[in-house]
C-alpha positions as CSV (number, residue, x, y, z in Angstrom):
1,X,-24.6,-199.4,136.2
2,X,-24.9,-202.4,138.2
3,X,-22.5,-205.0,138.3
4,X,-24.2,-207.7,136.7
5,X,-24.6,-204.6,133.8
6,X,-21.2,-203.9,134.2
7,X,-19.7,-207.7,133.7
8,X,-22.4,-207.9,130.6
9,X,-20.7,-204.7,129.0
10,X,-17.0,-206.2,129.6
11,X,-17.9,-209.5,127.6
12,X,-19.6,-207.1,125.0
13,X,-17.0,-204.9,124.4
14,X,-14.4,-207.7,124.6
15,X,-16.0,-209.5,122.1
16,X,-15.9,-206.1,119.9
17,X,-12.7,-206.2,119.9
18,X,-11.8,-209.7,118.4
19,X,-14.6,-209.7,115.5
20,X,-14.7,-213.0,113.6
21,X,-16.3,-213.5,110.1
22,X,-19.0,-216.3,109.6
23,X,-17.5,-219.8,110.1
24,X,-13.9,-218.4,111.3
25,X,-15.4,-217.6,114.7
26,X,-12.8,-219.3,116.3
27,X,-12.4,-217.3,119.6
28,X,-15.8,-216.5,120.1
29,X,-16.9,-219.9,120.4
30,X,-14.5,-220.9,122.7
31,X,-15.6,-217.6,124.6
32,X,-19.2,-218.3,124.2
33,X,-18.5,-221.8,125.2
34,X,-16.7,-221.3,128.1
35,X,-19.3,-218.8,129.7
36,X,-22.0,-221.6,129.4
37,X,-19.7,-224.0,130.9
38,X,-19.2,-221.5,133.6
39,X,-22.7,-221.1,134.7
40,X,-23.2,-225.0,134.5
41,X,-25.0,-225.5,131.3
42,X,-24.7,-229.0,129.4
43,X,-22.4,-227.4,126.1
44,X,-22.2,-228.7,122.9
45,X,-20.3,-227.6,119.9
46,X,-20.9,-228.2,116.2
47,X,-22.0,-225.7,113.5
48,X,-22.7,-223.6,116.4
49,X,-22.7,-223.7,120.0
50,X,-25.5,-225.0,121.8
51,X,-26.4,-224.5,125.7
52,X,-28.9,-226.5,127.4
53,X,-30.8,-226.1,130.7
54,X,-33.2,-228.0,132.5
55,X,-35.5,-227.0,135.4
56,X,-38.3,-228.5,136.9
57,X,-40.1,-231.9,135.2
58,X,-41.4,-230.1,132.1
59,X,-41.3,-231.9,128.5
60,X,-41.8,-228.8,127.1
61,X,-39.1,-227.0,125.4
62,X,-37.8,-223.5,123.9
63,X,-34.7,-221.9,122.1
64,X,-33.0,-218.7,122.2
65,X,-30.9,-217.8,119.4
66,X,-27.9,-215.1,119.4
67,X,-25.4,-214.7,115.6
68,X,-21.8,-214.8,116.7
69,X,-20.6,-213.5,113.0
70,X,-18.8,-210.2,112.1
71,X,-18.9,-208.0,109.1
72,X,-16.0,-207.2,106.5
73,X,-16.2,-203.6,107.5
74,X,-13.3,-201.0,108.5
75,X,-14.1,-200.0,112.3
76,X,-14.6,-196.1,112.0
77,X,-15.5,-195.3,115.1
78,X,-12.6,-194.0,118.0
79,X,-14.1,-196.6,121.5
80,X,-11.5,-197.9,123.0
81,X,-12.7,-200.8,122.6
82,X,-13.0,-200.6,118.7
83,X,-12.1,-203.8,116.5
84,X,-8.7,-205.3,117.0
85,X,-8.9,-207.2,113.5
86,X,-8.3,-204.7,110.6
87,X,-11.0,-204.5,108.1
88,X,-13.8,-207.2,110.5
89,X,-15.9,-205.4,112.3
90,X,-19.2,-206.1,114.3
91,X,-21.2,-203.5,112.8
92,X,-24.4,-205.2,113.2
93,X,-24.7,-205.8,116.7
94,X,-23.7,-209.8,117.2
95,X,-21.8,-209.3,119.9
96,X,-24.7,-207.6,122.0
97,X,-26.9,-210.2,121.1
98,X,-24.2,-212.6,122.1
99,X,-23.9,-211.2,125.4
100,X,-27.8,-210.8,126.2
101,X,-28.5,-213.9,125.7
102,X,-25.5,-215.2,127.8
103,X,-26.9,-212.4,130.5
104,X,-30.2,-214.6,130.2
105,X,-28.0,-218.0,130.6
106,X,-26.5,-216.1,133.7
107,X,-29.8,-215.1,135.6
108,X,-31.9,-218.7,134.5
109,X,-29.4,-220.5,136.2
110,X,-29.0,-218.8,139.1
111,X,-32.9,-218.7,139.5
112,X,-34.3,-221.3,137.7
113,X,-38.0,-220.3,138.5
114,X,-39.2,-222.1,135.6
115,X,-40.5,-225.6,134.1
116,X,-38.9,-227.5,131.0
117,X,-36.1,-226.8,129.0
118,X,-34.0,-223.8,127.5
119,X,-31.6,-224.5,124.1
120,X,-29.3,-221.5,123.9
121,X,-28.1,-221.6,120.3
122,X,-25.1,-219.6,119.4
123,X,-25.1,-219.5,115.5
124,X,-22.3,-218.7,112.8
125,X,-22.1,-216.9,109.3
126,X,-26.1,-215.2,109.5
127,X,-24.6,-212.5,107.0
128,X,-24.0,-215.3,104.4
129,X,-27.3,-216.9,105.3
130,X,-25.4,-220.0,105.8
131,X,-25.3,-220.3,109.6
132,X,-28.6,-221.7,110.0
133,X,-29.0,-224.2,107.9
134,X,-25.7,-225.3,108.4
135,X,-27.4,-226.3,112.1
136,X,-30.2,-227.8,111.4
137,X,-28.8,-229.8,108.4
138,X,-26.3,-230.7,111.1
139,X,-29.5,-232.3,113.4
140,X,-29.4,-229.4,115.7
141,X,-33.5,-229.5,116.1
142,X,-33.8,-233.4,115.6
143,X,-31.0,-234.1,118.9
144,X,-32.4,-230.9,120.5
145,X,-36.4,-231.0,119.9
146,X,-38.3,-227.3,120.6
147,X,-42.0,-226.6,120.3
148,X,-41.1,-222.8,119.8
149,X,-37.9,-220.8,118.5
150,X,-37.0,-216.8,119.2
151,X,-34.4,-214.4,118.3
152,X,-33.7,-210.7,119.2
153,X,-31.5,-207.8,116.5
154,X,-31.2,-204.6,117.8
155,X,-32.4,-202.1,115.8
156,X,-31.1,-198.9,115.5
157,X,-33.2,-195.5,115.1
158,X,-36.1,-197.1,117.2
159,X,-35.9,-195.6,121.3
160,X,-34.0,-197.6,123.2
161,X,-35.5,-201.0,124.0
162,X,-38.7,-200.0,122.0
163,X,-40.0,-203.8,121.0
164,X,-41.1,-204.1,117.0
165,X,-42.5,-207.4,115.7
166,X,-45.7,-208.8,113.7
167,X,-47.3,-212.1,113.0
168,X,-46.5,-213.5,109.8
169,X,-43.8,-212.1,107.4
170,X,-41.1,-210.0,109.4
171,X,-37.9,-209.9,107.2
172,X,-37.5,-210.4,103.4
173,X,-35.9,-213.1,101.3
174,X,-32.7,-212.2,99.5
175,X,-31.6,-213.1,96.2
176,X,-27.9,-212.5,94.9
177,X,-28.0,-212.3,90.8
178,X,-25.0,-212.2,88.4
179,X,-25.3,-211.4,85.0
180,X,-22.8,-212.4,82.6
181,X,-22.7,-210.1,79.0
182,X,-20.5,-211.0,76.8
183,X,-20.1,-208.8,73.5
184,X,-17.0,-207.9,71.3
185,X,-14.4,-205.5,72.7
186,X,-12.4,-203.4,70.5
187,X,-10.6,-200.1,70.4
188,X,-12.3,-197.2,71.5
189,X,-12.1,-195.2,68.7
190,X,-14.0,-197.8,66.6
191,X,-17.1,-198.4,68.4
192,X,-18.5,-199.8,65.5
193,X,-16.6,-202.4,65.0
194,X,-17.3,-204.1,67.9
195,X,-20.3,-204.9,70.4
196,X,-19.5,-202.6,73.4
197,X,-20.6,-205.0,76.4
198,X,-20.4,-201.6,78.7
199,X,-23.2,-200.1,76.5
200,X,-25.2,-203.2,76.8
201,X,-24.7,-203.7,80.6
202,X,-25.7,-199.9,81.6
203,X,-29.0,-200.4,79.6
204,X,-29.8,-203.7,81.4
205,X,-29.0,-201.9,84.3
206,X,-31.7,-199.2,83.9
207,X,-34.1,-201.8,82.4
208,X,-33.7,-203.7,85.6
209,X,-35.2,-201.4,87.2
210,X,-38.8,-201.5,85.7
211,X,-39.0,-204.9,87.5
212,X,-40.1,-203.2,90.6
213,X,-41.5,-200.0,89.3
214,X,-43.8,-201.1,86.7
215,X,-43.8,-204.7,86.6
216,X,-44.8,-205.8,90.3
217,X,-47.6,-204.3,92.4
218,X,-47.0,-201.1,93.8
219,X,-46.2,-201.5,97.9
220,X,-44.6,-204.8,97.3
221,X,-41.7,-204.2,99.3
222,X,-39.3,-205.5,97.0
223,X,-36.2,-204.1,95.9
224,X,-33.7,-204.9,92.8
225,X,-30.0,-203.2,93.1
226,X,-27.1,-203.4,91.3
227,X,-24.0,-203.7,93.3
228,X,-21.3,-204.5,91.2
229,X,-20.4,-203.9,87.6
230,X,-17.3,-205.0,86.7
231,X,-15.3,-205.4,83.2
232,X,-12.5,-206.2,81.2
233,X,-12.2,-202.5,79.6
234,X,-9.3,-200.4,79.8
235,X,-8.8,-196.2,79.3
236,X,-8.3,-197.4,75.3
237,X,-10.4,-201.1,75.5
238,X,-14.1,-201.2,74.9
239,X,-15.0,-204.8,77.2
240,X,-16.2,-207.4,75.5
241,X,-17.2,-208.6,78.7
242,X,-19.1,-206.9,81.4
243,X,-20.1,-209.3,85.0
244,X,-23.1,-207.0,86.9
245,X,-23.6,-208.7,90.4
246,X,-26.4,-207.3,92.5
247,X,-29.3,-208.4,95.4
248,X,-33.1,-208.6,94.9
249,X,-35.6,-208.4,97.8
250,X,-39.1,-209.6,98.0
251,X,-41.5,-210.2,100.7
252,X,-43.0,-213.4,99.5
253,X,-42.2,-216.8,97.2
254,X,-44.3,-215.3,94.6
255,X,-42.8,-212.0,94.0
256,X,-39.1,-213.7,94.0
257,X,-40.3,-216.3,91.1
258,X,-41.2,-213.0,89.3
259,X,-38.3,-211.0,90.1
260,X,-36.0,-214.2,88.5
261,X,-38.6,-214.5,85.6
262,X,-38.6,-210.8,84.4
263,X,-35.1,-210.4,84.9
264,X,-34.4,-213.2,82.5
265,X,-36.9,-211.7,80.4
266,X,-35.4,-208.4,80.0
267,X,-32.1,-210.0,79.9
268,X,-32.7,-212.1,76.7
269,X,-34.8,-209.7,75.0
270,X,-31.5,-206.8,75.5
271,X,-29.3,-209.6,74.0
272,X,-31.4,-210.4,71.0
273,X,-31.4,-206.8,70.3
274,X,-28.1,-206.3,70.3
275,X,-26.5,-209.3,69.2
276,X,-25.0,-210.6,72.3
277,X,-25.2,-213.6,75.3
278,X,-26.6,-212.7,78.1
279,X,-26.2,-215.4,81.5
280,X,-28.5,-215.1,84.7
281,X,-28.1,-216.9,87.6
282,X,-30.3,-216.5,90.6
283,X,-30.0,-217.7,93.8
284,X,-31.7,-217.3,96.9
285,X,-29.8,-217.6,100.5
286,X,-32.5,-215.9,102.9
287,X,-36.2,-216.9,102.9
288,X,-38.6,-214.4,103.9
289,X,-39.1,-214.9,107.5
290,X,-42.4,-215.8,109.2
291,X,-43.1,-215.0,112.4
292,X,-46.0,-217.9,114.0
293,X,-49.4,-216.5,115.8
294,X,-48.5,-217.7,119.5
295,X,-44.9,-217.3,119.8
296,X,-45.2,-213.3,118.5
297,X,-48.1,-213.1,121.0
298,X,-46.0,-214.6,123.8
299,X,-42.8,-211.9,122.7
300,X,-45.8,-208.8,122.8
301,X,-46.9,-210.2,126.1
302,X,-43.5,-210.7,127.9
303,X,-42.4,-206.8,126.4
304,X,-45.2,-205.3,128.0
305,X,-45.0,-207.3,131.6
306,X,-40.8,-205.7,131.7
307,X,-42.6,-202.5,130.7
308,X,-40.9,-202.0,127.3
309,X,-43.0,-199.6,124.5
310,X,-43.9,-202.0,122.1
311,X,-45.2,-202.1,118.4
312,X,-47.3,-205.6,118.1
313,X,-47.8,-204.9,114.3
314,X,-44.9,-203.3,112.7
315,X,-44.1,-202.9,109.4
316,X,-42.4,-205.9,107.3
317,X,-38.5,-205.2,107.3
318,X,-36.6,-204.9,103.6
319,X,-33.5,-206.8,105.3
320,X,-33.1,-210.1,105.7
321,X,-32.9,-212.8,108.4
322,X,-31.3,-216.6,108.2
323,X,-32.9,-217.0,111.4
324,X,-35.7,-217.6,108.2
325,X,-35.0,-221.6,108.2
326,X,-35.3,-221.9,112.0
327,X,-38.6,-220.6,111.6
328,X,-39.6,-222.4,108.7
329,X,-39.2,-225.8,110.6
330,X,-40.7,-224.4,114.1
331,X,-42.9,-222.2,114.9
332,X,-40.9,-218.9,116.1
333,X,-40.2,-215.0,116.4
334,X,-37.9,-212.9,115.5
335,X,-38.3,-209.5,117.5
336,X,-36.4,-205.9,117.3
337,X,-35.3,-203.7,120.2
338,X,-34.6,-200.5,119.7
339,X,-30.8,-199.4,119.8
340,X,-31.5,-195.9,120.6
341,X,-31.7,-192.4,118.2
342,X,-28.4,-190.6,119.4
343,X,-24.9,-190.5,117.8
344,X,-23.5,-194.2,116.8
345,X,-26.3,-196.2,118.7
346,X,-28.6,-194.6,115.9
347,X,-26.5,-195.0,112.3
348,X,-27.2,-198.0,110.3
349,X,-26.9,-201.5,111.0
350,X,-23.3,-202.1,108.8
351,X,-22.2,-198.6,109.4
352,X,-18.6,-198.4,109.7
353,X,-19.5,-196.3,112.7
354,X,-22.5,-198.0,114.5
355,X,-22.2,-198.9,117.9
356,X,-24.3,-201.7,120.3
357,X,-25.9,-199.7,122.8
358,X,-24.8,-201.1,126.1
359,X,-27.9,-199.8,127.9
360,X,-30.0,-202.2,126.1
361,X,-27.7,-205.2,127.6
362,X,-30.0,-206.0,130.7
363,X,-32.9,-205.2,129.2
364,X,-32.5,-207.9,126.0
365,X,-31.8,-210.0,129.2
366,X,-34.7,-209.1,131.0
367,X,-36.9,-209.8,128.0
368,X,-35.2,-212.9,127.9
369,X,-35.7,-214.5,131.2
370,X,-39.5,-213.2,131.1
371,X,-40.3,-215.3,127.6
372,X,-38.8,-218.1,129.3
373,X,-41.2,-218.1,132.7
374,X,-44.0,-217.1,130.8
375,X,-43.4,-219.8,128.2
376,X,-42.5,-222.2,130.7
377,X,-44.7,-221.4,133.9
378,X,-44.1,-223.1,137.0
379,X,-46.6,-226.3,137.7
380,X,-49.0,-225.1,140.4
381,X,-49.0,-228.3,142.0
């Protein structure tokens, strides 16, 4: 390990340590910040941070963008540097993708062999899908105008620094739903006396389910999950109120109207047969995110010039992205490396035991510095 490798892995692994959630990233702005101010860059702070550097006489310009937030996640795993802030961890690889693109700050600087200008945004609370837009409805691309916009994830179970992307849609949208049943809770001996909500909410439950298996195309990609039930009940109370909170996927605007429209569907038609009120709400935080012709073709092209294995046409991911809205107002990429295969570097992004791979430090860097050049060549006059 070199030392440039070695100072990358120090600011990686400090930055492990001291987690933040999404707009509590107190610290790691003022580390993030500090680094830029370090290597020169012009800083500004907001929503985010923002880094900007000029070279040459170009007018043309492109940004980099790195999440700073942290997960609500128990660390599991025994690194020494593991999380210093009880129950926050960085179980999906921010602070990597924090310190590769500072790595790319580092070596532009210092060789500034191209033409135009490079916006390093450092955003907050992407696990909310709040982080973006919370910059650009700030005026982040109005006072800091791109003609292209790129961001890297890791992505664990691919070889390490294996490039994945595709034109078009890369990530799904995400939906969070809450249903609200409310029946008429009794005592449990007397079911039928009452309107057991319970009963009611486990049938929705399954009938939710028929939204993707019989009711949308089959290979749609979406997904419709139940993640919370919760109700008033007791070991002797049947609930006369039953909340079921839960996340839809889809991999286009389409397929989400129809995912909110048969939900409601099924929802009133199970309340009319049993007597009850049934309340949706539905509300969507990630768009899908679409990756632009030019800029994926520019992210394929610089992968293979570094020599990295890469997949040009991979398949659409079922997660999702709030780097979504970024691209939705300029034309961008968002690109995977591989995290590696082996032990922590291959479990799950928000795993209580994933792990960053360090080894792919210098080459997110690398992959960095070689969009920029190619994307802003030198003037060969």
């Amino acid at each position: 390990m070199d030392e440039f490798h070695q100072r990358l892995t120090e600011l990686r692994r400090d930055l492990h340590r001291r987690p933040e959630l999404g707009f509590q990233e107190d610290r790691t702005r003022a580390v993030v910040a500090d680094q830029l101010r370090a290597l020169g860059l012009e800083v500004h702070e907001g929503a985010g941070i923002v880094g900007v550097l000029r070279a040459g006489h170009g007018n043309r310009a492109i940004a980099l963008r790195a999440d700073m937030d942290a997960l609500p996640i128990r660390e599991a795993t025994r690194h020494d540097y593991r999380s210093k802030n009880d129950g926050v961890m960085h179980a999906c690889g921010h602070d990597g993708h924090m310190a590769m693109l500072l790595g790319a700050a580092e070596r532009l600087s210092k060789d500034a062999d191209f033409d135009g200008t490079v916006v390093f945004l450092f955003q907050p609370n992407e696990e909310h899908g709040l982080g973006a837009k919370a910059m650009i409805d700030e005026g982040v691309l109005e006072r800091f105008p791109v003609d292209e916009i790129y961001a890297i994830h890791n992505f664990p179970g691919a070889p390490l620094g294996q490039a994945l992307t595709r034109p078009g849609l890369i990530c799904s949208s995400e939906s969070l739903f809450e249903i609200a049943i409310t029946g008429q809770g009794g005592h449990a001996s007397m079911p039928q006396v009452g309107v057991d909500a319970i009963t009611v909410a486990a049938e929705l439950v399954q009938a939710l389910q028929t939204i993707v298996s019989r009711k949308l195309a089959p290979g749609a990609g979406a997904v419709v999950s139940v993640t919370e039930f919760l109700t008033d009940g007791q070991r002797n109370v049947l609930p006369g109120h039953v909340t079921l909170k839960g996340d839809a996927r889809a991999r286009g605007g389409q397929d989400r109207a129809a995912i909110e429209r048969f939900m409601r569907q099924i929802a009133n038609g199970i309340a009319a047969a049993h007597g009850v009120s049934i309340g949706v709400t539905f509300d969507t935080e990630f768009i899908e995110t679409m990756n632009a012709d030019a800029p994926t073709e520019a992210v394929v092209r610089a992968a293979r010039a570094i020599g990295l294995d890469t997949i040009p046409d991979c398949q659409p991911m079922s997660f999702s992205e709030d780097f979504a809205h970024f691209c939705a107002a300029v034309p961008g990429c968002f690109l995977l490396l591989g995290n590696g295969t082996d032990g922590a570097h291959g479990q799950p992004l928000h795993a209580a035991d994933y792990d960053f791979n360090d080894a792919l430090l210098p080459i997110g860097t690398a992959l960095w510095a070689q969009l920029v050049r190619d994307r802003l060549p030198l003037r060969k006059d």
